[in-house]
PDB file of N, CA, C and O in Angstrom, chain B, residues numbered from 101:
ATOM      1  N   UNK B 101      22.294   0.391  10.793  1.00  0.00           N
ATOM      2  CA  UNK B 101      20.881   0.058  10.913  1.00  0.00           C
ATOM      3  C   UNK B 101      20.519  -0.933   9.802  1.00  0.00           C
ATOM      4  O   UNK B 101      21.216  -0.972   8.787  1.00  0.00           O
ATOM      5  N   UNK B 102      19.435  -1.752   9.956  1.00  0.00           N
ATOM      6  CA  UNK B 102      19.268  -2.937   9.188  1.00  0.00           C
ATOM      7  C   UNK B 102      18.080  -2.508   8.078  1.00  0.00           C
ATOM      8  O   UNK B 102      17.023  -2.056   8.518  1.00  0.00           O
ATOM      9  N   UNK B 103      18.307  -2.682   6.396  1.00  0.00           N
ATOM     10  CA  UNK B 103      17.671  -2.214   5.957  1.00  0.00           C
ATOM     11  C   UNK B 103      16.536  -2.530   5.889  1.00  0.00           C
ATOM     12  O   UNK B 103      16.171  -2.030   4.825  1.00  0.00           O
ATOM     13  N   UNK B 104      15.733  -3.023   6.307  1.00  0.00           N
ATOM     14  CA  UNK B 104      14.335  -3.405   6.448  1.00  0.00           C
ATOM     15  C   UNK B 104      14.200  -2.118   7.700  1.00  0.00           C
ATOM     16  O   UNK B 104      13.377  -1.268   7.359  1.00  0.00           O
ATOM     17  N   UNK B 105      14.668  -1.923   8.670  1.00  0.00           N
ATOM     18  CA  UNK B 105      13.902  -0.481   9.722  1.00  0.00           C
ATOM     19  C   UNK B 105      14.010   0.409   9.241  1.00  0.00           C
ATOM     20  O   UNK B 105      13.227   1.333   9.460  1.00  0.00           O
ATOM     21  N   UNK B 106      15.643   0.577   7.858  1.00  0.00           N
ATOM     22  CA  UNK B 106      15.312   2.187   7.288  1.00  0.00           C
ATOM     23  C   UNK B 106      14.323   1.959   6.574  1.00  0.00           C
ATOM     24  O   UNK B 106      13.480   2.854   6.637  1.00  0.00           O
ATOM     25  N   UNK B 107      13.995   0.835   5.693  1.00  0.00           N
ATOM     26  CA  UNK B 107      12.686   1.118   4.639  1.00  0.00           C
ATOM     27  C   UNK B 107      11.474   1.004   5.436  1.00  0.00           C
ATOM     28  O   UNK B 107      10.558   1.462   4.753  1.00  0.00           O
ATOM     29  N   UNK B 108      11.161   0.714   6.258  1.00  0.00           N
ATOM     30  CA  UNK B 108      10.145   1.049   7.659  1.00  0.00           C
ATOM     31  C   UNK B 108      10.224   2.508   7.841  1.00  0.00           C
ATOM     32  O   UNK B 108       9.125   3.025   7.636  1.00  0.00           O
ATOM     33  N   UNK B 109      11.094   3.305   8.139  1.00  0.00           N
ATOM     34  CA  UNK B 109      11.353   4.864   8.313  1.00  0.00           C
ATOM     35  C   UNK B 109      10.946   5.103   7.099  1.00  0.00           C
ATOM     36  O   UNK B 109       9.798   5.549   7.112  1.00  0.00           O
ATOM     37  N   UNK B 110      11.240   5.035   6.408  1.00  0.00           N
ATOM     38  CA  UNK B 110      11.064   5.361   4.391  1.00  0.00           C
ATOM     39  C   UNK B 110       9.505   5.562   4.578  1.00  0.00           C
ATOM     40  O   UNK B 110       8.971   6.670   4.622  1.00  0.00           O
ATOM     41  N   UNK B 111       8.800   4.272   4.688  1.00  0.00           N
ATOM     42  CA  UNK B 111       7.994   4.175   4.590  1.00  0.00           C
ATOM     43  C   UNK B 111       6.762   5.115   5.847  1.00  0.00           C
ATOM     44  O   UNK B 111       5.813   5.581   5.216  1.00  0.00           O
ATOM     45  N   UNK B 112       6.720   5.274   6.668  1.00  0.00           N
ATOM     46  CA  UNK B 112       6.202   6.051   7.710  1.00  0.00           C
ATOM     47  C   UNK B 112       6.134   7.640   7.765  1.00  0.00           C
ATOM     48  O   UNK B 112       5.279   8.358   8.283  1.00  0.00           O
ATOM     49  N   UNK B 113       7.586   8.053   6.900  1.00  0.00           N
ATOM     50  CA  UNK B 113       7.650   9.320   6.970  1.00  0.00           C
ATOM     51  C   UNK B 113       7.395   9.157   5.224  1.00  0.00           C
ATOM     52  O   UNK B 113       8.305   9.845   4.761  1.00  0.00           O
ATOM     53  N   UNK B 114       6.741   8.684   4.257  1.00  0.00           N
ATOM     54  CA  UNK B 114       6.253   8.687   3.261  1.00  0.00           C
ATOM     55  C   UNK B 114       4.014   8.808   3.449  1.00  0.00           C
ATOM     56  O   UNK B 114       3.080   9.172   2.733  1.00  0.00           O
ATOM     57  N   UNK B 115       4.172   8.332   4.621  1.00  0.00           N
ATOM     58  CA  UNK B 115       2.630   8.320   4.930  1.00  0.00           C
ATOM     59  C   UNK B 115       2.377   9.749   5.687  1.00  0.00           C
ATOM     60  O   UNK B 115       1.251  10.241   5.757  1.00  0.00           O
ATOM     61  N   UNK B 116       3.528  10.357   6.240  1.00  0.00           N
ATOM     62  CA  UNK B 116       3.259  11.210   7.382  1.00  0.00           C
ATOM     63  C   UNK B 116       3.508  12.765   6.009  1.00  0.00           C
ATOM     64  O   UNK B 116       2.843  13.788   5.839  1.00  0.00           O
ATOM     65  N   UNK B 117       4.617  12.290   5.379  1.00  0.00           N
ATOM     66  CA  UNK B 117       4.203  13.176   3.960  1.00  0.00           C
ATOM     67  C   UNK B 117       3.099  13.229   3.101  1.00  0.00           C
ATOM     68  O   UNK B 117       2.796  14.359   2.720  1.00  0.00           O
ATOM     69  N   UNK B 118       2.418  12.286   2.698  1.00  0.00           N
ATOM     70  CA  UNK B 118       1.342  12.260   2.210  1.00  0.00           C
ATOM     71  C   UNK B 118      -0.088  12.846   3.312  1.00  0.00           C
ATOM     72  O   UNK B 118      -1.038  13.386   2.746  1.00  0.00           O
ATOM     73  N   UNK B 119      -0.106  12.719   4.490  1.00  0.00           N
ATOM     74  CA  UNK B 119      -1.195  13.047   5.392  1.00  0.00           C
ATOM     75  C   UNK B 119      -1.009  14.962   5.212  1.00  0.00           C
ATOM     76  O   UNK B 119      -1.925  15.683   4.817  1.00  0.00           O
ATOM     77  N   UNK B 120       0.366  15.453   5.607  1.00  0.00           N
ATOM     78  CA  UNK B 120       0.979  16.856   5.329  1.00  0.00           C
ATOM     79  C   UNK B 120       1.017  16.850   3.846  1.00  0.00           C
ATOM     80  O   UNK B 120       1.750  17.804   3.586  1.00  0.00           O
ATOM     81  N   UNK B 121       0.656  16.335   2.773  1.00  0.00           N
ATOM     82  CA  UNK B 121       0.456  16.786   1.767  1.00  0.00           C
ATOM     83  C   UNK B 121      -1.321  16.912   1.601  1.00  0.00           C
ATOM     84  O   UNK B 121      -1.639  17.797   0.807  1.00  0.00           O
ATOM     85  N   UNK B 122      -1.900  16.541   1.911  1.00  0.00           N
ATOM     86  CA  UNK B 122      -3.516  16.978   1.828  1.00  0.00           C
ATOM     87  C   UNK B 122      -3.981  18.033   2.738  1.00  0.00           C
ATOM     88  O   UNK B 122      -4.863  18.886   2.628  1.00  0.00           O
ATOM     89  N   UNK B 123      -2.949  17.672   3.888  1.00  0.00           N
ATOM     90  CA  UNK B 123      -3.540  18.851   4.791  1.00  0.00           C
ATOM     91  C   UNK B 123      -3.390  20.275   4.718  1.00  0.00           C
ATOM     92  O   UNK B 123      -3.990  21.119   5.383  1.00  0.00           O
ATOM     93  N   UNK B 124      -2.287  20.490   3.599  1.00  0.00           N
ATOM     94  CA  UNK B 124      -1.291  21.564   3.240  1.00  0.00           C
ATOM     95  C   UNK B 124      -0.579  21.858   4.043  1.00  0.00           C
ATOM     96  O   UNK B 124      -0.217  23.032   3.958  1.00  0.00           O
ATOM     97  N   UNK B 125      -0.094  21.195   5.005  1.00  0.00           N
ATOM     98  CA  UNK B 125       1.218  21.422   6.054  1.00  0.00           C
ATOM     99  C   UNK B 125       2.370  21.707   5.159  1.00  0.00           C
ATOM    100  O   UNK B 125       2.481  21.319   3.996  1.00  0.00           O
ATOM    101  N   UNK B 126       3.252  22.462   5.860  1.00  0.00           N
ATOM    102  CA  UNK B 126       4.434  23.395   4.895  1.00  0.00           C
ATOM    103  C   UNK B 126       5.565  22.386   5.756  1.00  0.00           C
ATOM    104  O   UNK B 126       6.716  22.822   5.770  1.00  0.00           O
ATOM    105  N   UNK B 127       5.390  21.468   6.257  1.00  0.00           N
ATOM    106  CA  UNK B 127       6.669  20.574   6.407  1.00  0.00           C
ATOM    107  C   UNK B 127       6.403  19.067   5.401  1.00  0.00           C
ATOM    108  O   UNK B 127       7.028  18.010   5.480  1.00  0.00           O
ATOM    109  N   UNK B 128       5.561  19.327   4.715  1.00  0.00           N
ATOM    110  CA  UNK B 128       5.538  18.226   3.865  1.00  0.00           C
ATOM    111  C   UNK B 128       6.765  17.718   2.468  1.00  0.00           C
ATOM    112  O   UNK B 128       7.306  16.622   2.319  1.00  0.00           O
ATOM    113  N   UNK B 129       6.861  18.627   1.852  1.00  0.00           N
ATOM    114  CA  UNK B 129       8.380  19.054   1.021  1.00  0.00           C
ATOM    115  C   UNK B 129       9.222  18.191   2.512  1.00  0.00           C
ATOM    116  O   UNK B 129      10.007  17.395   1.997  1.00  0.00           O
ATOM    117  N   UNK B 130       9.292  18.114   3.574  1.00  0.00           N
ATOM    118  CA  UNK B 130      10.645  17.785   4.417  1.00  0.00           C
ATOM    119  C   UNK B 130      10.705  16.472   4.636  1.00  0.00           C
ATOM    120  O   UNK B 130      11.710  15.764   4.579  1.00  0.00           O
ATOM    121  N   UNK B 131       9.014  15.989   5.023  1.00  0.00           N
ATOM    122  CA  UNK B 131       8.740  14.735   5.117  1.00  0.00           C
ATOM    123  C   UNK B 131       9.169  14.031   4.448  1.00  0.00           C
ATOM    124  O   UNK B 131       9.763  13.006   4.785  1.00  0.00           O
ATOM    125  N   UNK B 132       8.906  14.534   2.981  1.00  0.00           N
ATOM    126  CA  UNK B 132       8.822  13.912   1.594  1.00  0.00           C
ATOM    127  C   UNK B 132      10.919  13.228   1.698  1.00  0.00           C
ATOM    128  O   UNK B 132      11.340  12.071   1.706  1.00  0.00           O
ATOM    129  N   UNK B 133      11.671  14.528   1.754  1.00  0.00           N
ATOM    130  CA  UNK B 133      12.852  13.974   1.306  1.00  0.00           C
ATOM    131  C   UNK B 133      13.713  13.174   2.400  1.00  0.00           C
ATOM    132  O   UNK B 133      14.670  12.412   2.259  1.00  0.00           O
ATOM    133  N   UNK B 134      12.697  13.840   4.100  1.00  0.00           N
ATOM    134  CA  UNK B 134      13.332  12.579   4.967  1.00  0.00           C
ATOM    135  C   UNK B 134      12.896  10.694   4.732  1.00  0.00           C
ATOM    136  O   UNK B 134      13.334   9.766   5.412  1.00  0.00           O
ATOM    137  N   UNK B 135      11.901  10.608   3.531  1.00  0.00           N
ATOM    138  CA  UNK B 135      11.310   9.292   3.494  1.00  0.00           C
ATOM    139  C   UNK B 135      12.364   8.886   1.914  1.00  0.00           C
ATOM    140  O   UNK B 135      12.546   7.734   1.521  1.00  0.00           O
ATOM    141  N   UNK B 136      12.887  10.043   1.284  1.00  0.00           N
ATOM    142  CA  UNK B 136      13.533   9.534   0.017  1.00  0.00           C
ATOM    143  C   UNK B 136      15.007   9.191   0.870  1.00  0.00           C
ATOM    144  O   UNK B 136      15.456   8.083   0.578  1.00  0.00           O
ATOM    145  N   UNK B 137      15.869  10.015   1.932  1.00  0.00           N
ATOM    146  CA  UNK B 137      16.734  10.112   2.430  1.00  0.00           C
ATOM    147  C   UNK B 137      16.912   7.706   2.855  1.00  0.00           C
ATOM    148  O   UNK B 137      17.819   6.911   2.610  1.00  0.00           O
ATOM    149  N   UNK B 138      15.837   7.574   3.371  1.00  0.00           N
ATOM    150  CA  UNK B 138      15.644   6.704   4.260  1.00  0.00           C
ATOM    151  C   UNK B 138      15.736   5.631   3.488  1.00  0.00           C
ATOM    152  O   UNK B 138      16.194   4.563   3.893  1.00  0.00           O
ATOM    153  N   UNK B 139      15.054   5.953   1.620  1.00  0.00           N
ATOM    154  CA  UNK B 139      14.936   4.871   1.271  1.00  0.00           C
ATOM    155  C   UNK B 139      16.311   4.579   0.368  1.00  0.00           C
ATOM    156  O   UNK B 139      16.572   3.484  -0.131  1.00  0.00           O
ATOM    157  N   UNK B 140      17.089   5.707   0.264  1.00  0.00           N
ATOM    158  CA  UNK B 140      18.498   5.648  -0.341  1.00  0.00           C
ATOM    159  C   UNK B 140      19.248   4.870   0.873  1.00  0.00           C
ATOM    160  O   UNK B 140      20.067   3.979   0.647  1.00  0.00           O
ATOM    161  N   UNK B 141      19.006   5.157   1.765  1.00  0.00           N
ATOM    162  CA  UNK B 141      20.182   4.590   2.613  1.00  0.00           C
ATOM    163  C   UNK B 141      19.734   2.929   2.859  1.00  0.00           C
ATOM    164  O   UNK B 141      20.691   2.197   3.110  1.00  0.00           O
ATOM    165  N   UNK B 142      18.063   2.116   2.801  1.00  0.00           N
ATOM    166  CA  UNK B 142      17.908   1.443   2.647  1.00  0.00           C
ATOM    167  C   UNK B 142      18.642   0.286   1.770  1.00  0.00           C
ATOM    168  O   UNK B 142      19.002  -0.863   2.023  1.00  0.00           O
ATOM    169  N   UNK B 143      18.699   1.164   0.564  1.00  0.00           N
ATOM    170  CA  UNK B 143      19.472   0.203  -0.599  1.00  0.00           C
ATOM    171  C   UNK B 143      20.567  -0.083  -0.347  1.00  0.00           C
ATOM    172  O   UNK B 143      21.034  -1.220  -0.405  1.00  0.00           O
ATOM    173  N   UNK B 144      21.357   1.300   0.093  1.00  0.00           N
ATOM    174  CA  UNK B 144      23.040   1.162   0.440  1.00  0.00           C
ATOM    175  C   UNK B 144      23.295   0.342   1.692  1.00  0.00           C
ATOM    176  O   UNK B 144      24.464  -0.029   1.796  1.00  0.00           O
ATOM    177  N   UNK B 145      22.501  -0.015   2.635  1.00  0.00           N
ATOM    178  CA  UNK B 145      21.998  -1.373   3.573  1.00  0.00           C
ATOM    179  C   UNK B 145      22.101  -2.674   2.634  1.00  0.00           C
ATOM    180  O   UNK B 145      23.026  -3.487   2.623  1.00  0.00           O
ATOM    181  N   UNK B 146      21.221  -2.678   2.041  1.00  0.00           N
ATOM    182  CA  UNK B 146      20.593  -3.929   1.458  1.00  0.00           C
ATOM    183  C   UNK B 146      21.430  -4.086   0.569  1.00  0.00           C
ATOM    184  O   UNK B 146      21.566  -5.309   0.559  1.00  0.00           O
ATOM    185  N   UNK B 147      22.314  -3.537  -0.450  1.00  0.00           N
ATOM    186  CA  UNK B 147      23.511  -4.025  -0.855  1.00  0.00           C
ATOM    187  C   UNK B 147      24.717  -4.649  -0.262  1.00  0.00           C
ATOM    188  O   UNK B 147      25.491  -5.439  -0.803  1.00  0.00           O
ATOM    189  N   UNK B 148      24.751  -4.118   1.055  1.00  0.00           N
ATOM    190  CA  UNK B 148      25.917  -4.399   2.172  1.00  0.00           C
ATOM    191  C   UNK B 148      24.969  -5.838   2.726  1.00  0.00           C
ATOM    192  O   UNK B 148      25.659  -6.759   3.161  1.00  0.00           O
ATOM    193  N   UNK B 149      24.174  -5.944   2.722  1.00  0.00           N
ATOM    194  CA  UNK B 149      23.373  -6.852   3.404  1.00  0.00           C
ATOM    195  C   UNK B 149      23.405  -8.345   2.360  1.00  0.00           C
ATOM    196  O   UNK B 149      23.488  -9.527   2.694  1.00  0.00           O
ATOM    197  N   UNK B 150      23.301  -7.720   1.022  1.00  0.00           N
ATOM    198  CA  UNK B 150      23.014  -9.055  -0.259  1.00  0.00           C
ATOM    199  C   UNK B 150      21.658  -8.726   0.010  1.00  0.00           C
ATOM    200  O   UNK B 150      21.205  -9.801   0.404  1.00  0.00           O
ATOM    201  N   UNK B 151      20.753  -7.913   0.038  1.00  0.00           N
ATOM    202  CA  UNK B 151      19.388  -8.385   0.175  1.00  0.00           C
ATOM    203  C   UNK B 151      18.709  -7.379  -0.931  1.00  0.00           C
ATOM    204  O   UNK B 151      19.244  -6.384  -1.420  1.00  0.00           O
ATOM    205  N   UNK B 152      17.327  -7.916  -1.214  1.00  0.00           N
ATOM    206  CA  UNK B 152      16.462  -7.293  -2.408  1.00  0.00           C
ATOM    207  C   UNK B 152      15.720  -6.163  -1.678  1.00  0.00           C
ATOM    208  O   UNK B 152      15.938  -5.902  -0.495  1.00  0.00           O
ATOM    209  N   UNK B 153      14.822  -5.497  -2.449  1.00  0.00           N
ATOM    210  CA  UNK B 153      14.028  -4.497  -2.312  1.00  0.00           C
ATOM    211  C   UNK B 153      13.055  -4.696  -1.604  1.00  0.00           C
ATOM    212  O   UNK B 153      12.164  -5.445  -2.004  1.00  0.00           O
ATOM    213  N   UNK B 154      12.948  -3.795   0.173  1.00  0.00           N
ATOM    214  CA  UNK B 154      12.445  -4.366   1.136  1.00  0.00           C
ATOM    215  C   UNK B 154      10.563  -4.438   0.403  1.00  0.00           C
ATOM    216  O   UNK B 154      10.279  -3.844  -0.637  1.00  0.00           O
ATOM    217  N   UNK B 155       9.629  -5.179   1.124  1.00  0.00           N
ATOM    218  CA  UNK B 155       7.921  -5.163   0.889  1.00  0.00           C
ATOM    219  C   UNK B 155       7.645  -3.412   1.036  1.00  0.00           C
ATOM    220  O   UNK B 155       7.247  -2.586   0.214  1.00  0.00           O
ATOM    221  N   UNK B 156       8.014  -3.307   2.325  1.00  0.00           N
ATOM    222  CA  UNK B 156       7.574  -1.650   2.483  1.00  0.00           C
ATOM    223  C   UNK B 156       7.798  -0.594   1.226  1.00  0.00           C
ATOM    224  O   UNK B 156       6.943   0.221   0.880  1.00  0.00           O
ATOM    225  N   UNK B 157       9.192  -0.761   0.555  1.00  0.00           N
ATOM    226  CA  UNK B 157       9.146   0.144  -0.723  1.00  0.00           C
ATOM    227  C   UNK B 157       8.443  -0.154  -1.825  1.00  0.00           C
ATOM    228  O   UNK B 157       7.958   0.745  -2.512  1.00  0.00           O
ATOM    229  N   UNK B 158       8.299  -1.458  -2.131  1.00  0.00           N
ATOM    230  CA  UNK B 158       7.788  -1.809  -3.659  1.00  0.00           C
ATOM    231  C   UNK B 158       6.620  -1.192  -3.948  1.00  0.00           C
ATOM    232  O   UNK B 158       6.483  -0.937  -5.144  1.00  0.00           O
ATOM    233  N   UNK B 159       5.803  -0.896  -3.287  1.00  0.00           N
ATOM    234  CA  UNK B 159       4.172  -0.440  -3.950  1.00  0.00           C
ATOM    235  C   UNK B 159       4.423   1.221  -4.049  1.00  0.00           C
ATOM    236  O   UNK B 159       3.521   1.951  -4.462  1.00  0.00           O
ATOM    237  N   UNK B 160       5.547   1.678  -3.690  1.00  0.00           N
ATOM    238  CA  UNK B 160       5.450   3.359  -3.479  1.00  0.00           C
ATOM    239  C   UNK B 160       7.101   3.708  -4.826  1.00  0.00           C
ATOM    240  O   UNK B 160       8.324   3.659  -4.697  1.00  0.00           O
ATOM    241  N   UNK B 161       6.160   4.028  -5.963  1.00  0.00           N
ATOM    242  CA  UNK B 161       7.740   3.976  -7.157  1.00  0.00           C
ATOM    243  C   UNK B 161       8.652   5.274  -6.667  1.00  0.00           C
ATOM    244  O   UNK B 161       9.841   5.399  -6.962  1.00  0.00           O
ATOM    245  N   UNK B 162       8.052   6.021  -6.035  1.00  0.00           N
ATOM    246  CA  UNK B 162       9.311   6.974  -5.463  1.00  0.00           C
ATOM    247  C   UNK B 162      10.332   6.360  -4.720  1.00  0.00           C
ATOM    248  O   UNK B 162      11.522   6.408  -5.031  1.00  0.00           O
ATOM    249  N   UNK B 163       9.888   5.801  -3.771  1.00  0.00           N
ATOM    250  CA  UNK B 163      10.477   4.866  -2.757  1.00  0.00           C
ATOM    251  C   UNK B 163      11.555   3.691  -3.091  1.00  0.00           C
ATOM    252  O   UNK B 163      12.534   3.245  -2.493  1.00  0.00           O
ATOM    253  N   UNK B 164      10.884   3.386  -4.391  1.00  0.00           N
ATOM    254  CA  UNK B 164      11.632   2.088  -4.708  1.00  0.00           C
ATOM    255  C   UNK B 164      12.670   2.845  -5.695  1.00  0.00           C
ATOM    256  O   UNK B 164      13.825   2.617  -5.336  1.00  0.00           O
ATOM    257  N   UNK B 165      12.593   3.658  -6.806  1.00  0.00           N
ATOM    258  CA  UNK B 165      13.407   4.187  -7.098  1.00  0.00           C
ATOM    259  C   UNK B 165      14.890   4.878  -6.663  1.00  0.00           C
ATOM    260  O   UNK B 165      15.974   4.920  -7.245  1.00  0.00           O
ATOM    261  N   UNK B 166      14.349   5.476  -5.166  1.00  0.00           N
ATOM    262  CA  UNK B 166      15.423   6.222  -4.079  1.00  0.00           C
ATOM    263  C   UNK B 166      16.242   4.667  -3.587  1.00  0.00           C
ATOM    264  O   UNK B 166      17.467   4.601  -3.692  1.00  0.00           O
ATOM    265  N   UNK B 167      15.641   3.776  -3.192  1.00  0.00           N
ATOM    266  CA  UNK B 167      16.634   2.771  -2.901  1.00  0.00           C
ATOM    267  C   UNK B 167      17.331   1.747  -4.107  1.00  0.00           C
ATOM    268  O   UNK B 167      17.925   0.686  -3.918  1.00  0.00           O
ATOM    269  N   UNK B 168      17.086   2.344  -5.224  1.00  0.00           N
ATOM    270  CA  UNK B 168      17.442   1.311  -6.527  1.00  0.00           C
ATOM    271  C   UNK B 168      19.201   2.424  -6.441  1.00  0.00           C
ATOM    272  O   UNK B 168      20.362   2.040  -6.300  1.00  0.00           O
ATOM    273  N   UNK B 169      18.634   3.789  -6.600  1.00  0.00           N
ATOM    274  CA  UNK B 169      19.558   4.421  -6.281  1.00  0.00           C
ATOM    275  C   UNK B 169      20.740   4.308  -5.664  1.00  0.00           C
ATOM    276  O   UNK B 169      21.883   4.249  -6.118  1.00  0.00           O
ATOM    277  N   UNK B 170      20.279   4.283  -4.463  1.00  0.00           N
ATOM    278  CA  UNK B 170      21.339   4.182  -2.958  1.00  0.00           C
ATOM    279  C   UNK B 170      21.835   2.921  -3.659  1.00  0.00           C
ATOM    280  O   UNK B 170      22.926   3.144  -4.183  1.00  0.00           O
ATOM    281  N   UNK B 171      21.340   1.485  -3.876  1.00  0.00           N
ATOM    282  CA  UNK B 171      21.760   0.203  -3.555  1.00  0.00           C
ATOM    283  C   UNK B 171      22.968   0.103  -5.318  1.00  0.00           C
ATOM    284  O   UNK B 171      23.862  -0.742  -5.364  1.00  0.00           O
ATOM    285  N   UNK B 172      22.664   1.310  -6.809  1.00  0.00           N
ATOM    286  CA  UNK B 172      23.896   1.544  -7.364  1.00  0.00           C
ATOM    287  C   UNK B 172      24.641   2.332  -7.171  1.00  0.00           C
ATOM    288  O   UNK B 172      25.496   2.550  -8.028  1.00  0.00           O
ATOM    289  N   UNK B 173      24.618   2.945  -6.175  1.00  0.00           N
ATOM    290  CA  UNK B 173      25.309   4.153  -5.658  1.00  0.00           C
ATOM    291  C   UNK B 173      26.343   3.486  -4.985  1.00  0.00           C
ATOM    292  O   UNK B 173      27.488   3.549  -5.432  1.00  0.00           O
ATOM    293  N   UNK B 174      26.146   3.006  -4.209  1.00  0.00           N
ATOM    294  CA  UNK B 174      27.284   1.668  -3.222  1.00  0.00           C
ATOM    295  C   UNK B 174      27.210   0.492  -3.789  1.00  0.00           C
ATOM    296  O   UNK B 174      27.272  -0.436  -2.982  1.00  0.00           O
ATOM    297  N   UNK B 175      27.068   0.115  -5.194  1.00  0.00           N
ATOM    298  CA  UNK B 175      27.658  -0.936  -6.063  1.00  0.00           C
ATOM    299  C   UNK B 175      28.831  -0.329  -6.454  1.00  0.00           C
ATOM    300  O   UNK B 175      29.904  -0.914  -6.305  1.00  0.00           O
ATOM    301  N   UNK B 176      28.741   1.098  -7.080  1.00  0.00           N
ATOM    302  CA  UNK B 176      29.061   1.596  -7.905  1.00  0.00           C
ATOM    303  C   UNK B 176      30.611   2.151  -6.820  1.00  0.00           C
ATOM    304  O   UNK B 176      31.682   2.155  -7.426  1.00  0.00           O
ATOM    305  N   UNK B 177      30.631   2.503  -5.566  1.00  0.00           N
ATOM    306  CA  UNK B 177      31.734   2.535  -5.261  1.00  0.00           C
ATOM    307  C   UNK B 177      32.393   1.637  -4.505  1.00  0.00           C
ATOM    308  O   UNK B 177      33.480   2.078  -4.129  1.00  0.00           O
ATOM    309  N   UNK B 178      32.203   0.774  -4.214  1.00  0.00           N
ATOM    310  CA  UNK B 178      32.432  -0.536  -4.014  1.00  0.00           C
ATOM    311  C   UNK B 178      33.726  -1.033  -5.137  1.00  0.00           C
ATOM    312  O   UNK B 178      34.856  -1.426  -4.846  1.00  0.00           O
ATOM    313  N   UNK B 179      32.952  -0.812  -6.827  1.00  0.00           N
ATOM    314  CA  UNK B 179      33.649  -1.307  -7.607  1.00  0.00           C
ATOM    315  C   UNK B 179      34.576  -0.608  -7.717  1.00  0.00           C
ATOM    316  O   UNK B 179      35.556  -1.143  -8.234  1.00  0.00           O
ATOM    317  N   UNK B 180      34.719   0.928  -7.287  1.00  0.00           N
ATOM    318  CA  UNK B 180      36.070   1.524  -7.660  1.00  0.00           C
ATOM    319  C   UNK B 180      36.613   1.445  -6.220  1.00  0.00           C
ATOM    320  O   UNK B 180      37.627   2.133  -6.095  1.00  0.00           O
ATOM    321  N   UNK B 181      36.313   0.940  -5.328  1.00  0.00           N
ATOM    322  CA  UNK B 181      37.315   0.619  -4.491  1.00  0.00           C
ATOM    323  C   UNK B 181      38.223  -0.127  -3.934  1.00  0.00           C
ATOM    324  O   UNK B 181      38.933   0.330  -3.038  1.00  0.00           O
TER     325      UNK B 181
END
C-alpha cells in the first residue's frame, strides 16, 4: 500500500479516536493504536518509497512520531541487511 493511503488511514482512525475519546466510547484505546499502527507502517512505506512525512501526519505529533518510528525502524534494518 502506498504511504500517503496508510497516512490517510492514520489519519481517519486518529479522528474516529478522538470523536470515541469525548464520547467515552470504550473502543477508543483501539482506535487510537489502529491510527499509531497505520502511521508506523506509513514511514516503513515512505522509506521504501524515498519519500518525506506525508501532510496528513505533520499537524498530529503522535502521528508523526509513530511514522518517524516505522521509517527508522526499516532504515535501521535495511542497514543490517
Amino acid at each position: 500500500m502506498c504511504s500517503r493511503s496508510l497516512a490517510l488511514n492514520a489519519r481517519a482512525s486518529w479522528a474516529l479516536y478522538t470523536c470515541a475519546l469525548l464520547a467515552g466510547d470504550a473502543r477508543a484505546e483501539e482506535l487510537k493504536l489502529d491510527a499509531q499502527i497505520f502511521a508506523q507502517e506509513s514511514g516503513i512505506d515512505s522509506f521504501i518509497e524515498k519519500s518525506g512525512l506525508p501532510l496528513f501526519l505533520r499537524d498530529v505529533p503522535a502521528l508523526a512520531a509513530e511514522w518517524d518510528h516505522g521509517w527508522k525502524l526499516w532504515s535501521d534494518i535495511r542497514e543490517y541487511a
